[in-house]
Backbone of each chain as ProteinMPNN parsed JSONL, in Angstrom:
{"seq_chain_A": "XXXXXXXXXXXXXXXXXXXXXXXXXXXXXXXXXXXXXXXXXXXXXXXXXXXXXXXXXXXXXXXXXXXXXXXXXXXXXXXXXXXXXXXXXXXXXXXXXXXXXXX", "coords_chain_A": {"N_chain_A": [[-25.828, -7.74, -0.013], [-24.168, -9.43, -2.294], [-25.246, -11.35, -4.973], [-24.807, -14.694, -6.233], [-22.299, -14.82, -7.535], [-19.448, -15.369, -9.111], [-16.329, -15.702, -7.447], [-12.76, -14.341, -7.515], [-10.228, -15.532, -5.971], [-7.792, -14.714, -5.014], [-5.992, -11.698, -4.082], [-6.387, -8.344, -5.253], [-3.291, -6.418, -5.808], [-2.465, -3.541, -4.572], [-0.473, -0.881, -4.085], [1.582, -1.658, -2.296], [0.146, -3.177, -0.552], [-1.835, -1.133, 0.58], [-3.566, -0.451, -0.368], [-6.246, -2.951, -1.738], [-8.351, -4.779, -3.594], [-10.866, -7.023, -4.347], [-12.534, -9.241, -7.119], [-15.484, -9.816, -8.24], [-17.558, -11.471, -9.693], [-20.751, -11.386, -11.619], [-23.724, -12.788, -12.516], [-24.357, -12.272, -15.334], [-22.143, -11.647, -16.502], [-20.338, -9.084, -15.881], [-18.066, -7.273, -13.925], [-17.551, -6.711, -10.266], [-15.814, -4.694, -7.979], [-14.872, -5.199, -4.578], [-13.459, -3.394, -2.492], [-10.947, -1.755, -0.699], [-9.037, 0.998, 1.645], [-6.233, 1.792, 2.985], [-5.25, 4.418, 5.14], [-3.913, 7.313, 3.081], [-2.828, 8.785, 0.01], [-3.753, 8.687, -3.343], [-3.723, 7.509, -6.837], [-5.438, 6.502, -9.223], [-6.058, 5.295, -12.739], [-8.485, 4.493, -14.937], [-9.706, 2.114, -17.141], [-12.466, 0.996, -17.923], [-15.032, 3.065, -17.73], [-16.46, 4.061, -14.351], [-18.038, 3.274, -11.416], [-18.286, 3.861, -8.595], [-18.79, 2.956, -4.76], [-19.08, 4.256, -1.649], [-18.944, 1.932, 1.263], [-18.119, 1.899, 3.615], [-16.376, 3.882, 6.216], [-14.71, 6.917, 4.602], [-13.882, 8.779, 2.2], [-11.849, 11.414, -0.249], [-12.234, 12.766, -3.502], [-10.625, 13.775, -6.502], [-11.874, 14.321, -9.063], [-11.416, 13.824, -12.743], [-10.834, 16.773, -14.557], [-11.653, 18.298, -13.19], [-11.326, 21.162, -9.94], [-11.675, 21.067, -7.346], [-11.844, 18.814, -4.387], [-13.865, 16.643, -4.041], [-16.303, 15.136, -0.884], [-16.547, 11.593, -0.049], [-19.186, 10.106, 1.428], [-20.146, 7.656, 3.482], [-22.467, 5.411, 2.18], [-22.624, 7.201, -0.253], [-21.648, 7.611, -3.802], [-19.446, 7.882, -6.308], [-18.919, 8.517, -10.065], [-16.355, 7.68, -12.609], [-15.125, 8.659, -15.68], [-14.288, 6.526, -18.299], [-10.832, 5.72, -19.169], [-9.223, 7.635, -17.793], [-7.662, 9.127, -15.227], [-8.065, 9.771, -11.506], [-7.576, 11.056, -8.214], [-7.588, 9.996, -5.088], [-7.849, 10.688, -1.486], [-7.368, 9.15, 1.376], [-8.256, 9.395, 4.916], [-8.261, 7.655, 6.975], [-9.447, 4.645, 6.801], [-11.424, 3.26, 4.402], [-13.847, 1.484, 2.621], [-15.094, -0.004, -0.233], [-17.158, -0.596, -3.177], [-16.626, -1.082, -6.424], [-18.27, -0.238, -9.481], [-18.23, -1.633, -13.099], [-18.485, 0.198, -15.686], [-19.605, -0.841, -18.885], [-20.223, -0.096, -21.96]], "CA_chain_A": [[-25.349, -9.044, -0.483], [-23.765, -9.362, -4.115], [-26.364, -12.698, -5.247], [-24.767, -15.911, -6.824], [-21.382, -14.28, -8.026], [-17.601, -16.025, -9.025], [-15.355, -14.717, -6.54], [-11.14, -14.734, -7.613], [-9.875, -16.058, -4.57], [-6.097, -13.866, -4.782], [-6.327, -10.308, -4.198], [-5.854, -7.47, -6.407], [-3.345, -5.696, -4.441], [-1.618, -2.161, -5.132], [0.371, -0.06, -3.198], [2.34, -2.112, -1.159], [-1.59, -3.687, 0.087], [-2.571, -0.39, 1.233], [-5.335, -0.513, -1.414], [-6.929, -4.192, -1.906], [-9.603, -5.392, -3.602], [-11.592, -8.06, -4.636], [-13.02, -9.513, -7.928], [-16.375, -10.681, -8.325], [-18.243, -11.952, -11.359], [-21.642, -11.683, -11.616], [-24.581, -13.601, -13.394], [-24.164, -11.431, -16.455], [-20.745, -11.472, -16.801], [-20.293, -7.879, -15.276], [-17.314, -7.379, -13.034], [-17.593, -5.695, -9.648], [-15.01, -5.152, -6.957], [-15.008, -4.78, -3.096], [-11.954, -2.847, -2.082], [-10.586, -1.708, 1.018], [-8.179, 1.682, 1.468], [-5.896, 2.341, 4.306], [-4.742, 5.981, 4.691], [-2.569, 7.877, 1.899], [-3.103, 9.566, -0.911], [-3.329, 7.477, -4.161], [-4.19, 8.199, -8.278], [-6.127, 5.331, -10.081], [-6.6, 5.215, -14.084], [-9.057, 3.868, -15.484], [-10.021, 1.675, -18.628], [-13.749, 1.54, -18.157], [-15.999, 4.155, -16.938], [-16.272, 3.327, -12.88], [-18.738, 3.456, -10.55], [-17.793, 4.004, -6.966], [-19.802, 3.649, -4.263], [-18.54, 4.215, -0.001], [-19.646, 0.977, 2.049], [-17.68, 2.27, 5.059], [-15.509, 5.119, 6.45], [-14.756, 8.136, 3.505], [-12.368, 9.463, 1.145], [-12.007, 12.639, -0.684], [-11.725, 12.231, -4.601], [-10.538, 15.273, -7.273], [-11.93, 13.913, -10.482], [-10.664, 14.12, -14.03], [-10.954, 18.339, -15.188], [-12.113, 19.55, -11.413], [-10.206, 21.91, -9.28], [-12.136, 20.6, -6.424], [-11.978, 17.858, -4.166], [-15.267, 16.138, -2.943], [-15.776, 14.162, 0.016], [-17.273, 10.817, -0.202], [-19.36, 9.916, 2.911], [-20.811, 6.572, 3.77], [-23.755, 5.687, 1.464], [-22.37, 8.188, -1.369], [-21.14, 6.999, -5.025], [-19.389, 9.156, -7.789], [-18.529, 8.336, -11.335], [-15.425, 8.365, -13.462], [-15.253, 8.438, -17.312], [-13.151, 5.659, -18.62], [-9.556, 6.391, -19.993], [-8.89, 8.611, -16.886], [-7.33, 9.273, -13.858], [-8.396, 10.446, -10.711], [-6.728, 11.662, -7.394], [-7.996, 9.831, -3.94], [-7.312, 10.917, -0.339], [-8.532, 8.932, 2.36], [-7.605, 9.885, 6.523], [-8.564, 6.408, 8.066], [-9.723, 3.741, 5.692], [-12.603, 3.125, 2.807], [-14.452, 0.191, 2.436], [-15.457, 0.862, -1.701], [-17.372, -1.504, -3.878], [-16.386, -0.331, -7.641], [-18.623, -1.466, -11.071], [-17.403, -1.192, -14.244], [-19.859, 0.468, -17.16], [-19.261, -0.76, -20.39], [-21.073, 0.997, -22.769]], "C_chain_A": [[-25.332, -9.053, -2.009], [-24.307, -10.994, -4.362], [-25.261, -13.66, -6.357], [-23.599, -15.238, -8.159], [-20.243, -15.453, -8.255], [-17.193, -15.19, -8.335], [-13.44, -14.717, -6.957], [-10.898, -14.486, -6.262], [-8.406, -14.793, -4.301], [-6.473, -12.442, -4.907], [-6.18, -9.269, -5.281], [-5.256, -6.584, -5.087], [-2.011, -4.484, -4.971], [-1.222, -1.055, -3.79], [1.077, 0.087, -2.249], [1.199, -2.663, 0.08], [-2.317, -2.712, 1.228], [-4.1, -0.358, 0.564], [-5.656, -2.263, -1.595], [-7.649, -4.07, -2.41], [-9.549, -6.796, -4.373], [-12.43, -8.247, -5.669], [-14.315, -10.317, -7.638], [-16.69, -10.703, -9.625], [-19.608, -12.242, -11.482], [-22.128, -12.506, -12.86], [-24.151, -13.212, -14.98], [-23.204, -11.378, -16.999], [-20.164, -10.064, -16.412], [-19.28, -8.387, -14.201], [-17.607, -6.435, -11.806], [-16.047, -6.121, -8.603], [-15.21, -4.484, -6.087], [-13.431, -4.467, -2.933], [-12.01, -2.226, -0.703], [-8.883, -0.49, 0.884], [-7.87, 2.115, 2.796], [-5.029, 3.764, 3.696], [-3.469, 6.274, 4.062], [-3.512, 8.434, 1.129], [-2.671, 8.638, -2.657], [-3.633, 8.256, -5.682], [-4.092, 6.896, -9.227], [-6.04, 5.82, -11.38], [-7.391, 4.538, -13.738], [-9.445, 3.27, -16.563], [-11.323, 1.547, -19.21], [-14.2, 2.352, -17.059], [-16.067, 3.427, -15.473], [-17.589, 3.684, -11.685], [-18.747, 3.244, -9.177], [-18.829, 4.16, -5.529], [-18.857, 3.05, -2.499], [-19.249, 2.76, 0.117], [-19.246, 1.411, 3.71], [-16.424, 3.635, 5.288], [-15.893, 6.416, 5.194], [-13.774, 8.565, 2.845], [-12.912, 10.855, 0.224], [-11.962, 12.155, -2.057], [-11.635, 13.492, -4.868], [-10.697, 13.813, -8.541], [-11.687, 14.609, -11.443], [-11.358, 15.499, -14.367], [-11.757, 18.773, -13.971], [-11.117, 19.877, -10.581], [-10.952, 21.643, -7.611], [-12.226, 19.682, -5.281], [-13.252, 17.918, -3.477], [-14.666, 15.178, -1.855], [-16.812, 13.041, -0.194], [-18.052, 10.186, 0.745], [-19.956, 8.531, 2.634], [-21.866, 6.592, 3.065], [-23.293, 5.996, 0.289], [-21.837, 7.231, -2.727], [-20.397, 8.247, -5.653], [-18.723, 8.408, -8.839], [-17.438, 8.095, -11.81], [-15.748, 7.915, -14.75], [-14.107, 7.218, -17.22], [-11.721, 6.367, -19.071], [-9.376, 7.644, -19.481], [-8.238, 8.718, -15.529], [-8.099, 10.098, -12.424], [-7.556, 10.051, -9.23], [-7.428, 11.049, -6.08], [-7.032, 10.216, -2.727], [-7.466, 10.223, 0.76], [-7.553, 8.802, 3.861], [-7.69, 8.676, 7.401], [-8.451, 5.328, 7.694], [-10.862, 4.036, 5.192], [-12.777, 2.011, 2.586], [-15.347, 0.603, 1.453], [-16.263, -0.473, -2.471], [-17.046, -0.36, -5.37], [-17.109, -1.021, -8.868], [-18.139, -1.134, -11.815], [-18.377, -1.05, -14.924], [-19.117, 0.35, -17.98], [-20.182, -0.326, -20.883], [-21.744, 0.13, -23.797]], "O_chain_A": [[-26.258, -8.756, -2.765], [-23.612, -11.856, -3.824], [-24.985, -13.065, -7.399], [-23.886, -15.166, -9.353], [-20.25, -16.423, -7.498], [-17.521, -14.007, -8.423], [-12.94, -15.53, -6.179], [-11.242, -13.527, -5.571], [-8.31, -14.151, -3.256], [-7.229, -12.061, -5.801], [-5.726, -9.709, -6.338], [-5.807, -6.185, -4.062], [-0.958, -4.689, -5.575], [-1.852, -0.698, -2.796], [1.344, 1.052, -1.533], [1.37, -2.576, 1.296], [-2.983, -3.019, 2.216], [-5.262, -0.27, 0.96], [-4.534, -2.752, -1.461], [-8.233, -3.048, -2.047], [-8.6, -7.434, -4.827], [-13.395, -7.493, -5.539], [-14.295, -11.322, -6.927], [-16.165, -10.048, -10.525], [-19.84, -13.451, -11.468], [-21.467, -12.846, -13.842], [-23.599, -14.062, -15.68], [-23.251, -11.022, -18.176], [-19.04, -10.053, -16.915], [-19.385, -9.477, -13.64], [-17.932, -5.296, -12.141], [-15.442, -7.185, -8.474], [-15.635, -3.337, -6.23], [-12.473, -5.189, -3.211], [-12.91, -2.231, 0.136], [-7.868, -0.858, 0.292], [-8.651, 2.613, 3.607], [-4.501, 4.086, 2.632], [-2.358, 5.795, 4.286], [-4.705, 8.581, 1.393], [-1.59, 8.139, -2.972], [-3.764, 9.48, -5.703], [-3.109, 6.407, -9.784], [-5.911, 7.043, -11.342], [-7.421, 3.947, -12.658], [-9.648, 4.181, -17.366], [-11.594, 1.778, -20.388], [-13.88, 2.348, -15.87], [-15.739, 2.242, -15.421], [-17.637, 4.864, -11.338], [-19.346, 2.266, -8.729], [-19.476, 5.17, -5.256], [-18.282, 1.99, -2.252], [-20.027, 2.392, -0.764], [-19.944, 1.254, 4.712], [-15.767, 4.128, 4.371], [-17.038, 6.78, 4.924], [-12.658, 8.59, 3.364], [-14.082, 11.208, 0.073], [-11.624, 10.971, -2.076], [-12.129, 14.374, -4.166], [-10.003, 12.823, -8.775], [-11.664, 15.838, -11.365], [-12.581, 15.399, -14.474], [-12.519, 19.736, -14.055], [-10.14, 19.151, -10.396], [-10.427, 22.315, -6.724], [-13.417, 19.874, -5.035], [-13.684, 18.754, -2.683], [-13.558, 14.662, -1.705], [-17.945, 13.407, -0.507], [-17.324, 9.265, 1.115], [-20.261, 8.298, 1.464], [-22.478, 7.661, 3.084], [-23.459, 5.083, -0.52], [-21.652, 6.037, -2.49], [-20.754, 9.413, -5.485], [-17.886, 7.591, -8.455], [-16.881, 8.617, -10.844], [-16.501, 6.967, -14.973], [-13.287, 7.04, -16.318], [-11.677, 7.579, -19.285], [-9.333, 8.652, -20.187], [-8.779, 7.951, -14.732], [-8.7, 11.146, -12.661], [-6.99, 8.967, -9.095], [-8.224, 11.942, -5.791], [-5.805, 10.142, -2.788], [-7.932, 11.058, 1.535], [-6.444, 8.271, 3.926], [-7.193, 8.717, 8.526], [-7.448, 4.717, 8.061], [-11.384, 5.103, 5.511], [-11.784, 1.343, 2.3], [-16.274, 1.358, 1.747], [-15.719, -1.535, -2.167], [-17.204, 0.86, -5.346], [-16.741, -2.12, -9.284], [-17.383, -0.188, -11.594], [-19.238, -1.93, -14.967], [-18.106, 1.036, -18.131], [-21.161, -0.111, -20.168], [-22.503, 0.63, -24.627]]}, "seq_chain_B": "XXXXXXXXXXXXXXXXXXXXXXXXXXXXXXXXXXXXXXXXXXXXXXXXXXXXXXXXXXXXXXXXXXXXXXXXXXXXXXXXXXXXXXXXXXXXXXXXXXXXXXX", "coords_chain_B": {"N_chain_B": [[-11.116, -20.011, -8.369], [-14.347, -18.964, -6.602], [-17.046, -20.305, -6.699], [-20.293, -19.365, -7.538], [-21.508, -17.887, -5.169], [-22.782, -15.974, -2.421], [-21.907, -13.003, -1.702], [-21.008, -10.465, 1.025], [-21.319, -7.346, 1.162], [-20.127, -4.859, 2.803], [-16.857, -5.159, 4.295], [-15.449, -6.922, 6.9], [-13.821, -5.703, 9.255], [-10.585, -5.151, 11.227], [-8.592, -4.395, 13.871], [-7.956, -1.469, 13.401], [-8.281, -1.76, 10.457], [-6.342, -2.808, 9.47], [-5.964, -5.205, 9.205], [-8.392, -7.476, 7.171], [-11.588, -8.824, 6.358], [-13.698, -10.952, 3.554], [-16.587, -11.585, 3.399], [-18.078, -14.885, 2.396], [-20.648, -16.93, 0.847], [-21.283, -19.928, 0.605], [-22.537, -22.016, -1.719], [-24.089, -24.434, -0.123], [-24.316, -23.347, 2.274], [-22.247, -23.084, 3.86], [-19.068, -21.027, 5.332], [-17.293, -18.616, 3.446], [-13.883, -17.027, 4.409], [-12.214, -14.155, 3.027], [-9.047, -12.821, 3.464], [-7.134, -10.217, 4.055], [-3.836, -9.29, 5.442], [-2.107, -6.452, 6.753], [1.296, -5.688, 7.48], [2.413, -6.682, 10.98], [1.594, -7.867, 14.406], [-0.773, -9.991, 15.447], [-3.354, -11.179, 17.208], [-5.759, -13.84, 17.456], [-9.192, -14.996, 17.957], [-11.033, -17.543, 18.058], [-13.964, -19.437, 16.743], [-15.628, -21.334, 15.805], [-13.861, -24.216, 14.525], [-10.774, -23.308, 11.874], [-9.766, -23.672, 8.994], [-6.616, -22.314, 7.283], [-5.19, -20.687, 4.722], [-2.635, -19.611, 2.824], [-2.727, -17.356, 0.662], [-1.383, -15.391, -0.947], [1.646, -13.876, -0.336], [3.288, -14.52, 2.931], [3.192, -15.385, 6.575], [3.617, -16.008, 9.738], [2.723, -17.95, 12.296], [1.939, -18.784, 15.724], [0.475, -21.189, 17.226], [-2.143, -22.93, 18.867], [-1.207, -24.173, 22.047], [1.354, -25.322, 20.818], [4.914, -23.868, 20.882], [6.951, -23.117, 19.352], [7.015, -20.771, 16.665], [5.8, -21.146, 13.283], [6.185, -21.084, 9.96], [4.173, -20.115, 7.116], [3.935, -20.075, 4.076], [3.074, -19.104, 0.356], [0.365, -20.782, -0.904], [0.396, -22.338, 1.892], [-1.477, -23.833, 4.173], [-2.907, -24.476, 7.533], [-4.384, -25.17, 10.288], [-7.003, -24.262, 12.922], [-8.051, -25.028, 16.568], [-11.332, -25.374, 17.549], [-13.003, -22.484, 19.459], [-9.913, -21.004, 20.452], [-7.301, -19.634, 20.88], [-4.795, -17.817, 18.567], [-1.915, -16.913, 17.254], [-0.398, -14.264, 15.246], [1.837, -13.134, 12.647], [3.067, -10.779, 10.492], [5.416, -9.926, 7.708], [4.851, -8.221, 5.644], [3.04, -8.327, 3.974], [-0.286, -10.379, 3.79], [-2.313, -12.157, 2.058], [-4.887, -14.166, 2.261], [-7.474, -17.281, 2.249], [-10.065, -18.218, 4.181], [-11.85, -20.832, 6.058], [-14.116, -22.594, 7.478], [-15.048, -25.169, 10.008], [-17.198, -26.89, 10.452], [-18.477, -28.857, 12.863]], "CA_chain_B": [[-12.466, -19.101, -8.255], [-14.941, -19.447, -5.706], [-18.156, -20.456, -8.102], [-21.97, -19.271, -7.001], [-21.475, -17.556, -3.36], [-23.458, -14.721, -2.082], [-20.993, -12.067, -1.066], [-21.444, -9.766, 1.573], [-20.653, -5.787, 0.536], [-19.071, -4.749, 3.786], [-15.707, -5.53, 5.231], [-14.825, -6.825, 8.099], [-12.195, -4.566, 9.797], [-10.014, -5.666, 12.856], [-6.535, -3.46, 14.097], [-7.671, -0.702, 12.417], [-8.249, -1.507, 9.118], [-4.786, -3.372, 9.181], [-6.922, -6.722, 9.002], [-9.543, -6.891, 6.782], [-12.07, -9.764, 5.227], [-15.041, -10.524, 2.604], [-17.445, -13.118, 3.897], [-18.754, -15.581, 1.296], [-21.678, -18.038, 1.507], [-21.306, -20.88, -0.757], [-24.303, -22.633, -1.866], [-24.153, -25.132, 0.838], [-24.691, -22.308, 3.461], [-20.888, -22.719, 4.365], [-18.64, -19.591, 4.871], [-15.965, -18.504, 3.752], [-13.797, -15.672, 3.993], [-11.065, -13.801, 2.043], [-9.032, -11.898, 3.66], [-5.951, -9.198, 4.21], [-3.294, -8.54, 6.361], [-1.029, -5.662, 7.019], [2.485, -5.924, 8.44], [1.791, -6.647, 12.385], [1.717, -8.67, 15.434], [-2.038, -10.254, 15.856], [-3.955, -12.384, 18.258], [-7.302, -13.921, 17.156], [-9.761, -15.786, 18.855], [-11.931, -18.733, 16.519], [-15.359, -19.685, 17.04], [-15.031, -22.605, 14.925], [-12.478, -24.653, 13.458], [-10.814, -22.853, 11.159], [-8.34, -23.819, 8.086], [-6.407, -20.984, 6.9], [-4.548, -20.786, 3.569], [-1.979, -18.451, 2.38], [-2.898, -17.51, -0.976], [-0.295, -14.731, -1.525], [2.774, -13.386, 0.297], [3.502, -15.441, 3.554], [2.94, -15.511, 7.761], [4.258, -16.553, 11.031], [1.764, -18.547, 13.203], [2.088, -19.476, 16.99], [-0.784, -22.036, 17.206], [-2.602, -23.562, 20.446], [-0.239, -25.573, 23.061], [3.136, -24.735, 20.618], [5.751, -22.986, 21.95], [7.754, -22.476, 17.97], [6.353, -20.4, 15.382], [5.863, -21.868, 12.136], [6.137, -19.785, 8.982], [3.168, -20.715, 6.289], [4.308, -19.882, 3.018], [1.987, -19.179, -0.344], [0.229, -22.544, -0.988], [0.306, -23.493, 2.274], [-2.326, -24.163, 5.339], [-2.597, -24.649, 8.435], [-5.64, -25.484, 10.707], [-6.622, -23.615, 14.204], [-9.198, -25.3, 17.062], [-12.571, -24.114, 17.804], [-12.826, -21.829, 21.168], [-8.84, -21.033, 21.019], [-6.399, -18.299, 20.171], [-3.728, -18.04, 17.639], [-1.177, -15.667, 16.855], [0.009, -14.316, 14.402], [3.134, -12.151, 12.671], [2.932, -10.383, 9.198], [6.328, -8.93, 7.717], [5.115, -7.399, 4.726], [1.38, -8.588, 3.986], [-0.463, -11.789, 3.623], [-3.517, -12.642, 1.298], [-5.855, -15.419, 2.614], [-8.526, -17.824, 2.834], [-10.656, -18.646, 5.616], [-12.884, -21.555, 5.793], [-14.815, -22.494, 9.046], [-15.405, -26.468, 9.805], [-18.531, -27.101, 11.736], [-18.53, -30.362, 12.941]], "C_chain_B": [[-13.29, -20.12, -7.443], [-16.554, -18.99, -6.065], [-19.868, -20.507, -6.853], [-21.783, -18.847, -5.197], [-22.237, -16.105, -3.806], [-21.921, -14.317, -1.358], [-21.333, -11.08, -0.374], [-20.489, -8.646, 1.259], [-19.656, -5.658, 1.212], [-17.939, -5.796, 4.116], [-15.811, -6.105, 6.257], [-13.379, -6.562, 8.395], [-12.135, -4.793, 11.043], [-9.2, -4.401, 12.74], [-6.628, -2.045, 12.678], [-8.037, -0.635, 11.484], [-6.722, -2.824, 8.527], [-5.074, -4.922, 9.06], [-8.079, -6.735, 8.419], [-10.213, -7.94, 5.744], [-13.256, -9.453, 4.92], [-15.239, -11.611, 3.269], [-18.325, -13.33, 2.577], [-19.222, -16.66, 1.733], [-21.767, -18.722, 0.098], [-22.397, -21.175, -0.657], [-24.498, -23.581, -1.102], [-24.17, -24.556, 2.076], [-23.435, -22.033, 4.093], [-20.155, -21.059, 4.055], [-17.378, -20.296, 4.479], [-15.088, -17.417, 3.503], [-12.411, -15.199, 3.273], [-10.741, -12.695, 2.835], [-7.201, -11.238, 3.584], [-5.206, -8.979, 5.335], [-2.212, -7.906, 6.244], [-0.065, -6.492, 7.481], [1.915, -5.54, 10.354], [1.484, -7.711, 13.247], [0.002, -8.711, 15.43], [-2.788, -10.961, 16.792], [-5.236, -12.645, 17.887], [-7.85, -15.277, 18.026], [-10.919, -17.011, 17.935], [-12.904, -19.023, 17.69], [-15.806, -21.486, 17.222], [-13.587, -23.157, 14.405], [-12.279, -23.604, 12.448], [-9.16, -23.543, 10.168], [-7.831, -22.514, 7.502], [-5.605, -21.304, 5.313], [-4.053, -19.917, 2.884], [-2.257, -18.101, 0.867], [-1.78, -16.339, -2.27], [0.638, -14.468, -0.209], [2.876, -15.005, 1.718], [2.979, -14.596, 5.181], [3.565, -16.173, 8.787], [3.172, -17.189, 11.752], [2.335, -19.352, 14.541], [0.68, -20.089, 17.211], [-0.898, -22.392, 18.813], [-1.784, -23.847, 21.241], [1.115, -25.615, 22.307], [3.77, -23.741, 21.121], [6.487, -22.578, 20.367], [6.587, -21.891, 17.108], [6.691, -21.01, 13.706], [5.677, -21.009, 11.111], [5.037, -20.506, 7.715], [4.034, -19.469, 4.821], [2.975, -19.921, 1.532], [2.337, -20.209, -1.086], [0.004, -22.666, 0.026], [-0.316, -23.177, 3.362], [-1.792, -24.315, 6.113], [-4.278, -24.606, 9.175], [-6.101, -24.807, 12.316], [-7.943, -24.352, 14.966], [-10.462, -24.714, 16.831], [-12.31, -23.398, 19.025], [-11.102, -21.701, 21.307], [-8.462, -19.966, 20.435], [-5.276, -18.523, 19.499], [-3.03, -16.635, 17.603], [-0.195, -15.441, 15.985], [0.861, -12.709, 13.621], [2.838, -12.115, 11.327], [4.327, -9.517, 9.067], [6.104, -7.695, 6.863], [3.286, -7.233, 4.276], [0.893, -9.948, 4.042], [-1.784, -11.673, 3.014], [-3.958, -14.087, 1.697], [-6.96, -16.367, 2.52], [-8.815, -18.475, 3.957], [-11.478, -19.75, 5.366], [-13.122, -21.992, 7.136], [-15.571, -23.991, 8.666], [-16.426, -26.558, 11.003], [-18.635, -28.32, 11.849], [-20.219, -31.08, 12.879]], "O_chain_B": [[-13.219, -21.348, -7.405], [-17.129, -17.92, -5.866], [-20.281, -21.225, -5.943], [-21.967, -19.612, -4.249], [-22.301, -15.45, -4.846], [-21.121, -15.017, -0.738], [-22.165, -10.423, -1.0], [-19.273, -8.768, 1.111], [-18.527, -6.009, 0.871], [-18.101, -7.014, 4.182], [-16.725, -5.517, 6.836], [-12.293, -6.98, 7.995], [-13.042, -4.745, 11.873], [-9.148, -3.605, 11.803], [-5.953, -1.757, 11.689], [-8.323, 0.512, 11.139], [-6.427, -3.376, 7.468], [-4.163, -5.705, 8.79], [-8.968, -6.077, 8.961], [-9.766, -8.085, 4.606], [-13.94, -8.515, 5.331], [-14.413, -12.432, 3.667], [-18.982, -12.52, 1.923], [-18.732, -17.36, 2.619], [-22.127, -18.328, -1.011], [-23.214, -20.819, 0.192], [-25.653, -23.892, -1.393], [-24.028, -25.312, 3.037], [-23.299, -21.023, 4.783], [-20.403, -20.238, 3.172], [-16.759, -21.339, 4.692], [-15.317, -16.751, 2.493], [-11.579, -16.067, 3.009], [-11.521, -11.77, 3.061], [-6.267, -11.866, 3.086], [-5.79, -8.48, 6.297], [-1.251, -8.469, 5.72], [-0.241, -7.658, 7.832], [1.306, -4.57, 10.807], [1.0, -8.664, 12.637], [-0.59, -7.632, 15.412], [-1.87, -11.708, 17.128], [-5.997, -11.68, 17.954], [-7.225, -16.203, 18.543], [-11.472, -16.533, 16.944], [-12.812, -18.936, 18.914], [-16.092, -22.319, 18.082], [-12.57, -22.579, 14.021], [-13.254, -22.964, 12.053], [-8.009, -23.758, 10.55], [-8.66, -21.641, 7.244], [-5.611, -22.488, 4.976], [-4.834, -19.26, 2.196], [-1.826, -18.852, -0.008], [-1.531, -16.352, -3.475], [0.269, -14.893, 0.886], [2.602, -16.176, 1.456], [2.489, -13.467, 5.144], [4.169, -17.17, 8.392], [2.319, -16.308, 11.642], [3.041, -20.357, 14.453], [-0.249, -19.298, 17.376], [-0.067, -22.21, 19.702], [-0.953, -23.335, 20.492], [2.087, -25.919, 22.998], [3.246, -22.819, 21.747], [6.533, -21.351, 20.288], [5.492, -22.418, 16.912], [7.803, -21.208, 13.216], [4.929, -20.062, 11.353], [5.33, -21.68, 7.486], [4.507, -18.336, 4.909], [2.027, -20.696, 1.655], [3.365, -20.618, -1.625], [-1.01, -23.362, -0.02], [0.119, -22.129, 3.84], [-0.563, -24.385, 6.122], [-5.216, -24.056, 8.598], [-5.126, -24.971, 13.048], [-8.956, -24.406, 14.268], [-10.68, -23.759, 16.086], [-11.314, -23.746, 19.659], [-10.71, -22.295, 22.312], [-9.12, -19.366, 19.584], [-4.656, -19.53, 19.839], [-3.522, -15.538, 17.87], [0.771, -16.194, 15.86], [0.587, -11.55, 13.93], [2.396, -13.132, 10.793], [4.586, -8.631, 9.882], [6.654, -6.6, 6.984], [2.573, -6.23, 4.303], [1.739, -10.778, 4.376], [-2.496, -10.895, 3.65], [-3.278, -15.063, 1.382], [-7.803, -15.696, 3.116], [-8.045, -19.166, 4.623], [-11.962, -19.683, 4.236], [-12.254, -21.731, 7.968], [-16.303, -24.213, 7.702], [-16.299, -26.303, 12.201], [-18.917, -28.967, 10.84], [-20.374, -32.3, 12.935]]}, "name": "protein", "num_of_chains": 2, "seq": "XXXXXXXXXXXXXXXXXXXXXXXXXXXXXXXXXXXXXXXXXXXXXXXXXXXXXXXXXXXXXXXXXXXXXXXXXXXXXXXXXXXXXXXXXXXXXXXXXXXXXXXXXXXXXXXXXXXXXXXXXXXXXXXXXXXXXXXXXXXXXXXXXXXXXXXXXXXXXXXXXXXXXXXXXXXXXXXXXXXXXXXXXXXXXXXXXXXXXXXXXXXXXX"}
């Protein structure tokens, strides 16, 4: 449970609403969002650094300068730097909360 | 904006993934939820009253005891019994709120 947040009621919605999410606003002024990915293959920027973490299903990511893709399992988080792109895959759906680090 | 709610992390995922809301608990213990739908033929079943409210794109709704479908447009409501079924037609997507009237 995300505690005593603003919520924006209208979605954030990209890719023809295969990707969704959701704005919250915490105490602090800190943004987080709950998102939601049905299967494809997608490639986010970013403006701040990101913090990703599974809530449900899994997706693969290739982050910015890796020849790799990971897989992200239920539970799991991974990073990105700000002022970057990265490469998602996901086979089913992804239920993602995302924070934003400002520095 | 939907000011001071606890938000719950997880999704709820119907059809897949192809339906998909956030549950929010205002400070009066009321819910309410935000949610998504794909393109797709639906049938849902309510607990409670429920008001619905298009908040982006639009919907088709066959309600209780009507026999025409009615098209809800963004802006505009529509209200469903408690204990009944509704159904409902997406061409492209639809962005929502939910709110649940407890008598």
């Amino acid at each position: 449970m995300l505690k005593q947040v603003n919520a924006v009621k209208k979605a954030n919605i990209y890719f023809d609403g295969k990707v969704t999410s959701r704005t919250l606003i915490q105490a602090d002024g800190s943004k987080v969002t709950l998102g939601f990915m049905l299967a494809g293959e997608y490639t986010f920027g970013t403006n701040e650094a990101e913090l990703m973490t599974v809530l449900q299903g899994g997706m693969s990511v290739l982050l910015p300068g890796e020849t790799a893709w990971r897989r992200i399992a239920e539970g799991e988080e991974f990073s990105v730097p700000k002022n970057s792109e990265f490469q998602v895959k996901v086979d089913k759906y992804v239920d993602y909360s995302c924070s934003y680090i400002t520095e």
